[in-house]
C-alpha positions as CSV (number, residue, x, y, z in Angstrom):
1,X,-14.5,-18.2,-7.2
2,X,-12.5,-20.9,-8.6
3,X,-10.4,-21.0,-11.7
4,X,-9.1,-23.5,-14.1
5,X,-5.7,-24.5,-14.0
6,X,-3.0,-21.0,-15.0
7,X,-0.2,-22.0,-17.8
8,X,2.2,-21.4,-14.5
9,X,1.3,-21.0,-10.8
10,X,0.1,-17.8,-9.8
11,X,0.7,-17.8,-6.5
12,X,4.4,-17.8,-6.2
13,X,6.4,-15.0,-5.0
14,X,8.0,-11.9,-6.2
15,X,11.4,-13.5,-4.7
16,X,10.4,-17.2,-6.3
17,X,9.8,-16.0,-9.7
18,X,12.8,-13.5,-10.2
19,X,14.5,-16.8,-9.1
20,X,12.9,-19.5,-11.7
21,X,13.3,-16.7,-14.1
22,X,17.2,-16.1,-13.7
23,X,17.5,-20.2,-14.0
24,X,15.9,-20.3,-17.0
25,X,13.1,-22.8,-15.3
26,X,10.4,-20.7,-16.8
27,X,10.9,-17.4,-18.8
28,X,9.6,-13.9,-18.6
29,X,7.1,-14.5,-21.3
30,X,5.7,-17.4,-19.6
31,X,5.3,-15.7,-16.6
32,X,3.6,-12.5,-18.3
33,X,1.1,-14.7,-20.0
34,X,0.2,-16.3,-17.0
35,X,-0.7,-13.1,-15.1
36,X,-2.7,-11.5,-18.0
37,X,-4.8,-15.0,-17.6
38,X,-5.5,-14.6,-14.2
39,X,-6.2,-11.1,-15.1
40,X,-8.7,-12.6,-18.0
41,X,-10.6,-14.8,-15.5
42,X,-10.9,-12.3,-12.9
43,X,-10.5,-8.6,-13.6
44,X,-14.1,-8.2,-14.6
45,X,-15.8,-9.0,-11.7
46,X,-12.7,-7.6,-9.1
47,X,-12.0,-4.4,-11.2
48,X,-8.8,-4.2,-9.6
49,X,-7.5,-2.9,-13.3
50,X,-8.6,0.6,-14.8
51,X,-5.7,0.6,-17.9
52,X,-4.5,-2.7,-19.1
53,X,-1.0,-3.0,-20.8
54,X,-0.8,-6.0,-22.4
55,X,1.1,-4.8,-25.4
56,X,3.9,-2.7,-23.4
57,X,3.9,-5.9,-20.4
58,X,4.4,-8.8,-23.5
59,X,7.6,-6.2,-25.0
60,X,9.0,-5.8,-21.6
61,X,8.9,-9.7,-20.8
62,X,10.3,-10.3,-24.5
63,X,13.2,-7.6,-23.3
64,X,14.1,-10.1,-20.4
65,X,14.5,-12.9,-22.0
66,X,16.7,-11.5,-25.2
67,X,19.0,-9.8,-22.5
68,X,19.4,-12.9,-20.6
69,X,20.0,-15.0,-23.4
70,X,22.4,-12.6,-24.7
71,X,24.0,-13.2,-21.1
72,X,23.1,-9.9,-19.7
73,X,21.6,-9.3,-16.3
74,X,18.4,-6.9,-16.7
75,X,18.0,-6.4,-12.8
76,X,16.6,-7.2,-9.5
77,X,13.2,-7.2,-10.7
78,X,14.0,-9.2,-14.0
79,X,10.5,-10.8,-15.2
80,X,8.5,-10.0,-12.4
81,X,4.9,-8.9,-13.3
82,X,3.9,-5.6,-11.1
83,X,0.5,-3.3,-10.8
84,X,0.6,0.5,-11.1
85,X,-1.2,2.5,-9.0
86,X,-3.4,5.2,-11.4
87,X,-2.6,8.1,-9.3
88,X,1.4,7.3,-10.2
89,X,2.3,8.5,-13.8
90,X,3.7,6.3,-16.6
91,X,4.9,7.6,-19.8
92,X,2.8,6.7,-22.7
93,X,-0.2,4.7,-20.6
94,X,-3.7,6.9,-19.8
95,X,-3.2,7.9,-16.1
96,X,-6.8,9.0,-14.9
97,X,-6.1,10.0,-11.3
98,X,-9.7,8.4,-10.6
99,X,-11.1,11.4,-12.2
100,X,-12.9,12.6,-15.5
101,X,-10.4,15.5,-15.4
102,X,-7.7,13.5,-16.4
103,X,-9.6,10.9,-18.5
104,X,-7.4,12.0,-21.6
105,X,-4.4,12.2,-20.2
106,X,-1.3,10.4,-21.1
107,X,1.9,11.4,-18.8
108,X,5.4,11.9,-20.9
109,X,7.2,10.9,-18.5
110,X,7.3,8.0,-16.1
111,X,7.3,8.6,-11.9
112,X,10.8,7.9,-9.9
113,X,9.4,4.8,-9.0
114,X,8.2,4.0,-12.5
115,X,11.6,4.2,-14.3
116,X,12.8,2.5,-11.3
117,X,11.3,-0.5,-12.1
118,X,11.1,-0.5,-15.5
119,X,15.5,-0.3,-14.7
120,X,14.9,-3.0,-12.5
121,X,13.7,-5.7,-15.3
122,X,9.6,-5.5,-13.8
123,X,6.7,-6.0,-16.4
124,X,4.2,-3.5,-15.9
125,X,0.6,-5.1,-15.9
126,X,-1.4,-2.2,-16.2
127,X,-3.0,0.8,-14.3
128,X,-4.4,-0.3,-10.6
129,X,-8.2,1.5,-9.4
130,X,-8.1,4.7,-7.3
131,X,-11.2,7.3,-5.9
132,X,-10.6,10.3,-7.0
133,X,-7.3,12.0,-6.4
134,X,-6.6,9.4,-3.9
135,X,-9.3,11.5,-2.0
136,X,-11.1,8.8,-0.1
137,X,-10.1,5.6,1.6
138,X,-12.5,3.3,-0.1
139,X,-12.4,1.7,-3.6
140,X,-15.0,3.8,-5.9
141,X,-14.3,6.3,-8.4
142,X,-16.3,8.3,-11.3
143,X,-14.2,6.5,-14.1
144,X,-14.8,2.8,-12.8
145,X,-16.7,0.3,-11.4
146,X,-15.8,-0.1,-7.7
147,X,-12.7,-2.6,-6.6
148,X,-14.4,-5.2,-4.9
149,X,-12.7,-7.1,-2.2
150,X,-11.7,-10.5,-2.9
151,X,-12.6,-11.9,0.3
152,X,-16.2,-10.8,0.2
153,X,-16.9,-9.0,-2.9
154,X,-19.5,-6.9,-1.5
155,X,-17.1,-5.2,0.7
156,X,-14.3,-2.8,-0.3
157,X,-11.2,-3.7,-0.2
158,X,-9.8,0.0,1.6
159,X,-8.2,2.9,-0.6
160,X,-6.9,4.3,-2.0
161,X,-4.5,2.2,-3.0
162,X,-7.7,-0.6,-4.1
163,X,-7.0,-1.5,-7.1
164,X,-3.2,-2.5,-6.1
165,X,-4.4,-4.6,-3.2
166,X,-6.8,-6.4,-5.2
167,X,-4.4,-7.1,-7.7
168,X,-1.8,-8.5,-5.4
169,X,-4.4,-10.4,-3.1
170,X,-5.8,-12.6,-6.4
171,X,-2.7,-13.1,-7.5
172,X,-3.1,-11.3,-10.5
173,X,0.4,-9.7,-10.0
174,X,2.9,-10.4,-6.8
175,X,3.7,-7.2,-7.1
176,X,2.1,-3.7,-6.6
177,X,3.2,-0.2,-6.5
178,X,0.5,2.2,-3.8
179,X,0.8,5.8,-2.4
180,X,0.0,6.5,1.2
181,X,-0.7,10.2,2.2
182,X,-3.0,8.8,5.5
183,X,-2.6,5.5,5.2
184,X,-3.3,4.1,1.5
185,X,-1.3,1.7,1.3
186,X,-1.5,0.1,4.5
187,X,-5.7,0.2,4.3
188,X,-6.1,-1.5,1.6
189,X,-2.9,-4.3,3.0
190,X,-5.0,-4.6,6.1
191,X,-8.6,-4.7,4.5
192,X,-7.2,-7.6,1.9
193,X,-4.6,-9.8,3.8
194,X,-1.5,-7.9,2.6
195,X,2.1,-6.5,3.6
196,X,1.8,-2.9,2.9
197,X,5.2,-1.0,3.9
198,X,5.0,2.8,4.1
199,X,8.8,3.6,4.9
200,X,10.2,7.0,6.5
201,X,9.0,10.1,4.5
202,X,11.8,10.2,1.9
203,X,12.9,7.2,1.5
204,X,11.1,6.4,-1.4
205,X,11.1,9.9,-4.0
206,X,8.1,11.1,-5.6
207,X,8.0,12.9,-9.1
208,X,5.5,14.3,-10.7
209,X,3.2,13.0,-8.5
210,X,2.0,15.3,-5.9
211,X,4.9,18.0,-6.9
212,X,4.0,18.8,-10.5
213,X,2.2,22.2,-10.2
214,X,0.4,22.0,-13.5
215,X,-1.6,19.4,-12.5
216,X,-4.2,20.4,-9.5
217,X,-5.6,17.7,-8.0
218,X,-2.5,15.6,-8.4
219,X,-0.5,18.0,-7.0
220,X,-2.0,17.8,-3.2
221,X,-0.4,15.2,-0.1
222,X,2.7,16.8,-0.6
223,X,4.0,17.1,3.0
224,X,2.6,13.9,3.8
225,X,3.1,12.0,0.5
226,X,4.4,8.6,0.4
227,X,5.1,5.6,-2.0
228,X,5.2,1.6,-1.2
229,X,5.2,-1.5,-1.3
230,X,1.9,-4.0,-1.9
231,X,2.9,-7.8,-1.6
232,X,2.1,-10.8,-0.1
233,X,5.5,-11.1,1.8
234,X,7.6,-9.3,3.8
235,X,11.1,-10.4,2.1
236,X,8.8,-9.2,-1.7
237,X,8.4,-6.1,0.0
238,X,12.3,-6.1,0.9
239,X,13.3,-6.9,-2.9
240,X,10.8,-3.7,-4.2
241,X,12.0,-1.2,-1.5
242,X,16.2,-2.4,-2.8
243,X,14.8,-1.2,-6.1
244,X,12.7,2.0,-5.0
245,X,14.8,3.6,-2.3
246,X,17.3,6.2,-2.6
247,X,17.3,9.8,-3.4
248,X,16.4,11.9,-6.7
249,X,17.1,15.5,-7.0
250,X,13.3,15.5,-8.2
251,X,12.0,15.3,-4.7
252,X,13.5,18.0,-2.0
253,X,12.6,15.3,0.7
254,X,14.1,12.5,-0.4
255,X,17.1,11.1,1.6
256,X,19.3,8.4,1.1
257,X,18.5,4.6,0.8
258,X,20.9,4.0,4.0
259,X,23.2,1.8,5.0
260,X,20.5,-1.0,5.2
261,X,20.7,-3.7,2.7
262,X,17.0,-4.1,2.1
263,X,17.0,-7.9,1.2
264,X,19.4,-8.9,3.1
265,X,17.7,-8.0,6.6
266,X,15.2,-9.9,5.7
267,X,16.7,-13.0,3.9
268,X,19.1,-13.3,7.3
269,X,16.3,-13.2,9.7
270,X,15.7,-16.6,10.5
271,X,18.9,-16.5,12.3
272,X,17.9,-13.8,14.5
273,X,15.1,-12.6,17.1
274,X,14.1,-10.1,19.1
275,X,16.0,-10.5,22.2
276,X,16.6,-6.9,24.1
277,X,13.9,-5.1,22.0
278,X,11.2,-3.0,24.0
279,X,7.9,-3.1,21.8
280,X,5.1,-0.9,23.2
281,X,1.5,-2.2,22.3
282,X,-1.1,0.3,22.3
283,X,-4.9,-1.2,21.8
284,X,-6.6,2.2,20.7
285,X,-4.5,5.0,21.2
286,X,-5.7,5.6,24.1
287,X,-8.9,7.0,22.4
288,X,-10.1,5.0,19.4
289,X,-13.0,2.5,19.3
290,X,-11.9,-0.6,18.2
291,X,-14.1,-4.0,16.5
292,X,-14.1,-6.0,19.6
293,X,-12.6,-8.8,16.8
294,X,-10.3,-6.9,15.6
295,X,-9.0,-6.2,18.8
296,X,-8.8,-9.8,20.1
297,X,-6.9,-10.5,17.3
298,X,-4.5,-8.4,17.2
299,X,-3.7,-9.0,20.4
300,X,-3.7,-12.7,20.2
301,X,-0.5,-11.6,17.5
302,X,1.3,-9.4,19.6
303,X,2.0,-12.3,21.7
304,X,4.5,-13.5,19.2
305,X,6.8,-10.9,20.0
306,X,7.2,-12.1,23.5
307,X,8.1,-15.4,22.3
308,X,11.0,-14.0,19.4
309,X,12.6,-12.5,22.7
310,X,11.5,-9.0,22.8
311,X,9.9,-7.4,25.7
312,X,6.2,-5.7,25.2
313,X,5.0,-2.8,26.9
314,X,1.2,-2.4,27.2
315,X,1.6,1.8,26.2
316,X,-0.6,4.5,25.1
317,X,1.8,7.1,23.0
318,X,-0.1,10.0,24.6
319,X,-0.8,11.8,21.4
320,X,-3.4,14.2,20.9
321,X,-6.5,13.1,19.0
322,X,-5.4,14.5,15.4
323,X,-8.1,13.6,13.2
324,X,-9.9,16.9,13.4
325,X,-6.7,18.4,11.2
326,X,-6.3,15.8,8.5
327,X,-8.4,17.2,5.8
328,X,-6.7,20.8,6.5
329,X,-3.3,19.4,6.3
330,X,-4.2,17.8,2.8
331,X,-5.9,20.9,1.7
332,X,-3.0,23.5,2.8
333,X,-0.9,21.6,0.5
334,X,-3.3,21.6,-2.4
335,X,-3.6,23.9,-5.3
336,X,-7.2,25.3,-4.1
337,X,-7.5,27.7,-6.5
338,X,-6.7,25.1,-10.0
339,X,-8.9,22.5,-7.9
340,X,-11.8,25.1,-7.6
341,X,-10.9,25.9,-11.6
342,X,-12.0,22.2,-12.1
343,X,-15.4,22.0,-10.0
344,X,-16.6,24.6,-11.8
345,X,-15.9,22.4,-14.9
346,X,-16.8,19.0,-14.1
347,X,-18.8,19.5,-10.7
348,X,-21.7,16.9,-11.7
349,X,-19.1,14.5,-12.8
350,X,-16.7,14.8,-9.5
351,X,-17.3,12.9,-6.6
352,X,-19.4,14.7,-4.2
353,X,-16.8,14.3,-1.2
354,X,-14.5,15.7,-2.8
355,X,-16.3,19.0,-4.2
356,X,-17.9,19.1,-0.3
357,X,-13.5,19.6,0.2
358,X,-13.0,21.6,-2.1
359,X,-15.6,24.1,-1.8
360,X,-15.2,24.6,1.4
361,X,-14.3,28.2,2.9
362,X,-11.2,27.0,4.4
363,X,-9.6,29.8,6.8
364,X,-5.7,30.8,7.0
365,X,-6.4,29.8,10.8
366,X,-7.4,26.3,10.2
367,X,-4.5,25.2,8.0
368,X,-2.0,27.1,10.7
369,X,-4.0,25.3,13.2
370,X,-3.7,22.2,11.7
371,X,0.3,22.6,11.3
372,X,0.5,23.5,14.7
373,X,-1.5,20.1,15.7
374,X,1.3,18.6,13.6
375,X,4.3,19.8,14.8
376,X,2.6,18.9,18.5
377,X,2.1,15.0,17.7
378,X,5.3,14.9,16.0
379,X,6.8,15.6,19.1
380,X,4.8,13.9,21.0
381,X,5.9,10.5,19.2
382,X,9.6,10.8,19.0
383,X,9.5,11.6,23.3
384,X,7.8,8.1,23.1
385,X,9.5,6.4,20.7
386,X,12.8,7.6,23.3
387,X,11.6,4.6,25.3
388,X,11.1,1.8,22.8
389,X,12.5,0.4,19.9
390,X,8.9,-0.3,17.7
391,X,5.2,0.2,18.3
392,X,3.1,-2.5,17.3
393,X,-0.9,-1.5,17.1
394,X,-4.1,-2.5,15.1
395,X,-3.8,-1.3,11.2
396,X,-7.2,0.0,11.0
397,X,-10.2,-0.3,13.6
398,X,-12.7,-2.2,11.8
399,X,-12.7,-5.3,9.0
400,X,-13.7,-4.6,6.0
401,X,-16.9,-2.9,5.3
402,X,-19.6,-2.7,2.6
403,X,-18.5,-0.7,-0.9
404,X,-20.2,2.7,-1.4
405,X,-19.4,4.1,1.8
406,X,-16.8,5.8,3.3
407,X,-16.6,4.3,6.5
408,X,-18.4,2.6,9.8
409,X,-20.2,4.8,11.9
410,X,-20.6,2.5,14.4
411,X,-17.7,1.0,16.2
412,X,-18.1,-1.6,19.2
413,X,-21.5,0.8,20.3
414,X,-20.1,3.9,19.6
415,X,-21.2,6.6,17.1
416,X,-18.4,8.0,15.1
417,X,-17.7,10.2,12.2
418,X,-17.1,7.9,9.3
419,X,-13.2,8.6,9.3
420,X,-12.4,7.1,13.0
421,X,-11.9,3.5,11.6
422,X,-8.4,5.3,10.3
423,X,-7.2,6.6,13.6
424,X,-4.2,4.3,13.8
425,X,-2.5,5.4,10.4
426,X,-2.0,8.9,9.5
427,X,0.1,9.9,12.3
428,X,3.0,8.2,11.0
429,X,2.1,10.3,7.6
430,X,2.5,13.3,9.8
431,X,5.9,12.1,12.0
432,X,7.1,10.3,8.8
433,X,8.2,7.4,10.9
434,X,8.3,4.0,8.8
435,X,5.1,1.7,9.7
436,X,4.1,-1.8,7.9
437,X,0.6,-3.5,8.0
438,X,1.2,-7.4,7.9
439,X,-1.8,-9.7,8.4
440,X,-2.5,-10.8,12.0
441,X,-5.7,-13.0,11.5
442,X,-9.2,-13.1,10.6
443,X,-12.3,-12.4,11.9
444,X,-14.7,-15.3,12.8
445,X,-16.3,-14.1,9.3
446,X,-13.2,-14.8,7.5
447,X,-11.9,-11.0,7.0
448,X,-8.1,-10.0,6.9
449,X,-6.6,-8.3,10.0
450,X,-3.9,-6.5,9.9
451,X,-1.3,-5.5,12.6
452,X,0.9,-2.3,12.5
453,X,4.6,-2.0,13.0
454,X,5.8,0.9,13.8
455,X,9.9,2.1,14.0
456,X,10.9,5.3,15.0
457,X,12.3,7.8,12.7
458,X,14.8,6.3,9.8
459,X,14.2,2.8,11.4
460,X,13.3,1.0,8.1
461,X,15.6,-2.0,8.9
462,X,14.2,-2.5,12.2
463,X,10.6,-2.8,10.7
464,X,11.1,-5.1,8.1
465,X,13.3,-7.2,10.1
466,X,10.6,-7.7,13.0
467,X,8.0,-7.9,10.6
468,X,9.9,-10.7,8.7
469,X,10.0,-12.8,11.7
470,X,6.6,-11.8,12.9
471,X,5.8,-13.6,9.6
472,X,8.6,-16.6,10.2
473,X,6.6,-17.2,13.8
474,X,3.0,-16.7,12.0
475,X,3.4,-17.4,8.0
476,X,0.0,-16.5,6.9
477,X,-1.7,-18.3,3.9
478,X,-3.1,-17.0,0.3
479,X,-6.0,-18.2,1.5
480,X,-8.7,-15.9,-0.6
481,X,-12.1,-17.6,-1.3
482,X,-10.1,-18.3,-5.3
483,X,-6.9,-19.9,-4.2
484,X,-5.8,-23.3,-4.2
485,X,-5.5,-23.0,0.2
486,X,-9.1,-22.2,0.2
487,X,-10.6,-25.3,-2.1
488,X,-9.9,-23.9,-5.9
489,X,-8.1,-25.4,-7.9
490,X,-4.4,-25.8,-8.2
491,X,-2.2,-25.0,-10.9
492,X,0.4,-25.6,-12.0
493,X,4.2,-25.0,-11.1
494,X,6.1,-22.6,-12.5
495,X,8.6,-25.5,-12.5
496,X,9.1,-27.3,-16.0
């Protein structure tokens, strides 16, 4: 999957262009034409886009460049192209949710994190692909063709943040914008050789999405809802999370951004290490199956944190096997009886999964069951986390898989239910604790692994810092089948 040469390079980053940009070495417009190109050559085979923006993106790069040469600064995010996931609302552009439901619908108003970076200066590429309602962990919905995953296109590239991740992994836009209620964001990083940053519950606020009660469907995750970062470097994901973090009287969770300078801890971290850090590295759980690839290579990686300094703990976290609870968690904080309202609408055109959920005669005892299972492995983390400063384990169990299934169900010999290949994620949904997927390696195939970082509670700064030098020790390459790194052709610089 080569391409001919871009008008400017296409795989420089967030940080790199907002950079050129502010010089004046290349300008907003440029930058947006470029993208939509790449788009052009590769969107319809990918599908990583569901709603295209052209229009609205080519206005917003036209906006940068007038303010700056009026000699006004238009933000952090000046120029920079970035994808929208489709379950996150923007004013005036279709938001489908993955569903027929909401095939007319056109939100009037934008998410937090929409107006954010629309503030910010960001040109807004389009809407990203999602299964329904975020419902599912693979890439396929009822509205679109599947997301395909750019490394192998017959495998998915993870949900349900798949659009986002195939956008960001082509190059199609540095920048993405996911949701993770049990991992969504960090999948789809993992599955496609991404950074995916879920930070502490909070941190980033969410509105409409997933508190609007006149939507049902959207308006489930709540307790575990988050929103994040999709890039291709730890210091992108930095700049994003300076523009998204911070609180909003919209979302009775949110907290504020802290006293960590987002950038900053990154951009600094070359001049620091790991020295007098504890880092416990757990293989499984205790109880997962793992790829036997996946789990050499992750912990082939973790061996770089004994050479930045720190000091790694071979540790199980002791936690109860949780995965039993996950659907009734999402299901308690769902609007059953609007969702049911809908299946009896549009059951043939609704994914089957999902009608199997919400048909279900869910009992008051599982959902209290279910919080009680949470409130256990909540505090069953932070007594662990007492003892250590991060927890580093495999993202997800398994590389990617083939599209139009939901998941492995066989893992190095063992029979599992097609949900175990999550194991290592939705905890830190459930504790809230901050947790970034960066790429650790491949497989002898060729397919992205990712490895996890976990800090403990409001420990943002900690993760993107050890992140950003896991990354310094063991810089990864764009090294897709397309890219220049992999044999396609180069393009050329952004520099004129």
């Amino acid at each position: 999957m080569t391409l001919a040469s871009d008008p400017v390079e296409t795989e420089a980053s967030a940080v790199e262009i907002a950079a050129l940009i502010r010089s004046g070495r290349v300008t907003a417009a440029e930058v947006v034409d470029s993208a939509l190109a790449r788009v052009d050559a590769l969107d319809d085979s990918l599908h990583a886009f569901v709603e295209r923006t052209d229009t609205l993106a080519r206005a917003q790069a036209a906006e940068v460049d007038a303010a700056f040469a009026r000699g006004e600064d238009p933000g952090p995010l000046a120029g920079v192209p970035i994808a929208i996931k489709d379950l996150i609302a923007t004013a005036g552009v279709p938001t489908r949710n993955g569903s027929v439901v909401y095939g007319d619908w056109i939100p009037d108003e934008d998410d937090i994190v929409v107006e954010r970076v629309k503030n910010a200066g960001a040109v807004i590429l389009g809407k990203t692909t999602v299964p329904e309602f975020g419902y599912s962990a693979a890439g396929h919905s009822p509205v679109s063709p599947p997301a395909r995953n750019p490394w192998n296109p017959e495998l998915t590239p993870g949900g349900s943040s798949a659009g986002s991740a195939v956008a960001v992994a082509t190059g199609m836009s540095p920048l993405a914008l996911g949701s993770d209620g049990g991992g969504s964001v960090r999948i789809p990083a993992s599955l496609c050789g991404l950074v995916g940053f879920k930070a502490s519950m909070g941190r980033v606020p969410l509105y409409p999405g997933c508190r609007d009660e006149r939507f049902p469907g959207m308006s489930s995750w709540e307790t575990i809802e988050h929103i994040g970062p999709m890039t291709r470097t730890v210091a992108d994901t930095a700049l994003l999370m300076s523009v998204l973090a911070g609180p909003d009287p919209r979302d009775r969770h949110s907290l504020p951004a802290g006293d960590v300078d987002w950038l900053a801890a990154v951009a600094e971290e070359p001049a620091r290490d790991l020295t007098g850090k504890t880092i416990a590295y757990s293989a499984d759980l205790g109880y997962l199956p793992v790829d036997p690839q996946v789990r050499a290579t992750v912990a082939a990686a973790v061996e770089t944190f004994e050479k930045l300094g720190a000091t790694v703990v071979e540790a199980d976290p002791g936690i109860d096997d949780a995965r039993p609870y996950i659907w009734p968690i999402v299901m308690a904080d769902s609007d059953l009886v609007g969702m049911r309202g809908l299946v009896a609408q549009h059951r043939d055109r609704m994914s089957p999964h999902l009608v199997e959920l919400i048909e279900r005669r869910w009992t008051a005892e599982e959902f209290t069951t279910a919080q009680m299972m949470r409130k256990r492995v909540v505090n069953q983390m932070w007594r662990f986390m007492r003892n250590y400063d991060l927890l580093v384990t495999p993202s997800l169990a398994v590389p990617a898989f083939p599209i139009g299934i939901q998941g492995p169900e066989l893992i190095d010999g063992r029979m599992v239910d097609s949900g175990s290949w999550l194991g290592f994620l939705n905890i830190f949904n459930w504790t809230g604790q901050p947790a970034i997927s960066v790429p650790a390696g491949f497989t002898t195939g060729g397919l992205p692994v990712g490895l996890q970082i976990v800090g403990p509670h409001l420990g943002d700064g900690d993760v993107l810092a050890a992140a950003a030098l896991f990354e310094r020790e063991r810089p990864w390459h764009y090294r897709w089948p397309g890219s220049p790194a992999a044999g396609g052709t180069r393009k050329e610089s952004f520099a004129r």
